[in-house]
C-alpha distance (Angstrom), angle and dihedral (degrees) to the residues before:
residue distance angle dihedral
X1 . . .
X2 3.86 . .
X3 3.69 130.9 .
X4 3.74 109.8 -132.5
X5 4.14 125.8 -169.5
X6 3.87 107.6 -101.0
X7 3.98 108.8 -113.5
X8 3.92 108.5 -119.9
X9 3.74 86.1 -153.8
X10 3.70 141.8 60.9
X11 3.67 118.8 -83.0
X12 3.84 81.5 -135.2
X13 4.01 85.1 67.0
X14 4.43 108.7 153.3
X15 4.28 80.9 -140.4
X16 3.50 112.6 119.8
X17 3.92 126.4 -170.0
X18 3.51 116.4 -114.0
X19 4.10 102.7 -117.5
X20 4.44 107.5 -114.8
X21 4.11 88.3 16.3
X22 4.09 103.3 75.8
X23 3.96 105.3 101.3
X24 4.16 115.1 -126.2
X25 3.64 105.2 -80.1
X26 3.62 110.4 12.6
X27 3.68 118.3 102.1
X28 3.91 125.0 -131.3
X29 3.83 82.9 -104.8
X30 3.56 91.3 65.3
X31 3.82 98.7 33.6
X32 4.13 80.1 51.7
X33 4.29 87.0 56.0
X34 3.55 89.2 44.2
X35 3.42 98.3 51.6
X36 4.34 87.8 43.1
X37 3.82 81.3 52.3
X38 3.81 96.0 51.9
X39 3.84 96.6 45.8
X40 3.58 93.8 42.6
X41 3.77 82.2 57.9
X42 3.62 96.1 45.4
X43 3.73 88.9 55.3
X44 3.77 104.7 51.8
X45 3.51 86.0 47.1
X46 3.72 97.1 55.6
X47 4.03 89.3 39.7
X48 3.86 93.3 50.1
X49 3.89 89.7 74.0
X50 3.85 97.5 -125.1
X51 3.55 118.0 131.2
X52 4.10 118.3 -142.5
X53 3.43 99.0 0.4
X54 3.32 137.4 -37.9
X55 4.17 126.6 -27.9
X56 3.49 137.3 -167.5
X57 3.95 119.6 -110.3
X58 3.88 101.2 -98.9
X59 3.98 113.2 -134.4
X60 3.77 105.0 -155.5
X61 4.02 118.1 -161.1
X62 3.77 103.3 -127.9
X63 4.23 88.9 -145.0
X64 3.60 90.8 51.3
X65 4.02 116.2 122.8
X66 4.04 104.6 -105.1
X67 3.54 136.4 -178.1
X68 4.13 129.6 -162.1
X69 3.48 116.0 -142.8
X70 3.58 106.2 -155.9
X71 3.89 133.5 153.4
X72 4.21 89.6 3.3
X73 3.81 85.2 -59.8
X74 3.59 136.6 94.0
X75 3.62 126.6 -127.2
X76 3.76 91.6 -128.9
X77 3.93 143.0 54.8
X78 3.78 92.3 -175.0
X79 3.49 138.3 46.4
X80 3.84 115.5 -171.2
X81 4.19 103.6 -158.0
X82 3.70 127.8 179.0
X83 4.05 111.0 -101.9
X84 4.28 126.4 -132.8
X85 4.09 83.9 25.0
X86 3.80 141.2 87.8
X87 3.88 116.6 -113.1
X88 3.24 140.6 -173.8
X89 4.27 120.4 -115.9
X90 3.99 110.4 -162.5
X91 3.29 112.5 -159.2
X92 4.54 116.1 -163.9
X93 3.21 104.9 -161.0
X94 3.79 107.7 -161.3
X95 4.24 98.6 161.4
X96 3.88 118.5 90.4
X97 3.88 93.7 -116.9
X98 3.73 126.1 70.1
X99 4.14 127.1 -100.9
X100 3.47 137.2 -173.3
X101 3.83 126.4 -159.0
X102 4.00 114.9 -131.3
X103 3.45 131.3 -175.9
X104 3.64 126.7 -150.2
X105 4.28 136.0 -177.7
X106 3.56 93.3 -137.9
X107 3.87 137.5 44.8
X108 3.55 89.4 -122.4
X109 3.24 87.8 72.0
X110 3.82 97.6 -136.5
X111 3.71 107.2 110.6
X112 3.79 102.7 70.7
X113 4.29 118.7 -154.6
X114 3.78 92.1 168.5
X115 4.20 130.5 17.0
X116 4.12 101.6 179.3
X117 4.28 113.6 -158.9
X118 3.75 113.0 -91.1
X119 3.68 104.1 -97.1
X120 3.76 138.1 -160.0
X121 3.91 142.4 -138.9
X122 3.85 98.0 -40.4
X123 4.18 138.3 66.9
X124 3.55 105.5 -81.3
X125 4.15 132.5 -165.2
X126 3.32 128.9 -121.0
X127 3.86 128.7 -167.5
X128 3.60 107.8 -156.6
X129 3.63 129.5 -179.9
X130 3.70 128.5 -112.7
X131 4.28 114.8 -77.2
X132 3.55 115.3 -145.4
X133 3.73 106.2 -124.0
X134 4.22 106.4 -75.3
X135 3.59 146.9 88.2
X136 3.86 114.0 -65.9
X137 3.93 133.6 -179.7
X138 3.78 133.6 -117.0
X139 3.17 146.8 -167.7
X140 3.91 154.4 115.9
X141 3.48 120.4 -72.8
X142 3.57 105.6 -145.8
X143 4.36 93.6 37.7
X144 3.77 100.0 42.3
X145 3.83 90.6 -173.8
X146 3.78 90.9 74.0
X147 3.45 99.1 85.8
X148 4.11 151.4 140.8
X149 3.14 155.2 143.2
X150 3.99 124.4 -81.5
X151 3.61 119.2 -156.0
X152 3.62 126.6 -155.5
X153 3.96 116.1 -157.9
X154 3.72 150.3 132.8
X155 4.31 104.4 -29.9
């Protein structure tokens, strides 16, 4: 005698198979708990907020330097950083197309320290390396006119 995989449903199940689609050897039973599977799947991804796939939880350091991009500007014309260490830059992005934050050693903005990803709607986390203590440039690469200065000092 056979084993067979228990049903989790009824036999009396409304689920159809779809006529050309059922794979050799299953039976419309099993392509009905696939299916169940697959949708159930589609829907807690689509209720668990995350867009594209899966993402991490992000844990945001509430002293971190941040800047709001809002209405193609940024809040902010200065950023005051901590020099000799690694910080984190959070960028919100509250405008409907995407921005990166860049930072640059000269005003020419030609000599890049820092490039961040483009980024859409959403507050985004960027890992940037330590500054030595100065003045630096920012700004976003694809809306020049958001701009400042960064400055890298005592923490």
């Amino acid at each position: 005698m056979s084993q067979r995989l228990r049903r989790s449903a009824p036999a009396s199940s409304n689920a159809r198979p779809i006529p050309g689609v059922t794979p050799a050897g299953m039976a419309p039973a099993g392509m009905a708990l696939a299916g169940l599977a697959l949708l159930l799947a589609l829907v807690v991804s689509a209720c668990s907020g995350a867009a594209g796939g899966s993402q991490a939880a992000v844990s945001i350091d509430p002293n971190a330097p941040s800047l709001i991009a809002h209405g193609l500007m940024f809040d902010k014309d200065q950023l005051d950083v901590p020099s000799g260490q690694a910080f984190e830059l959070i960028l919100n992005n509250d405008d409907g197309v995407p921005h990166n934050i860049a930072i640059y050693a000269d005003e020419a903005h030609t000599q890049v320290i820092f490039r961040g990803d483009l980024e859409s709607t959403g507050i985004h986390v960027y890992d940037v390396p330590a500054l030595a203590p100065g003045t630096y440039y920012f700004q976003c690469d694809v809306h020049p006119q958001m701009h400042g200065i960064v400055v890298a000092g005592p923490g």
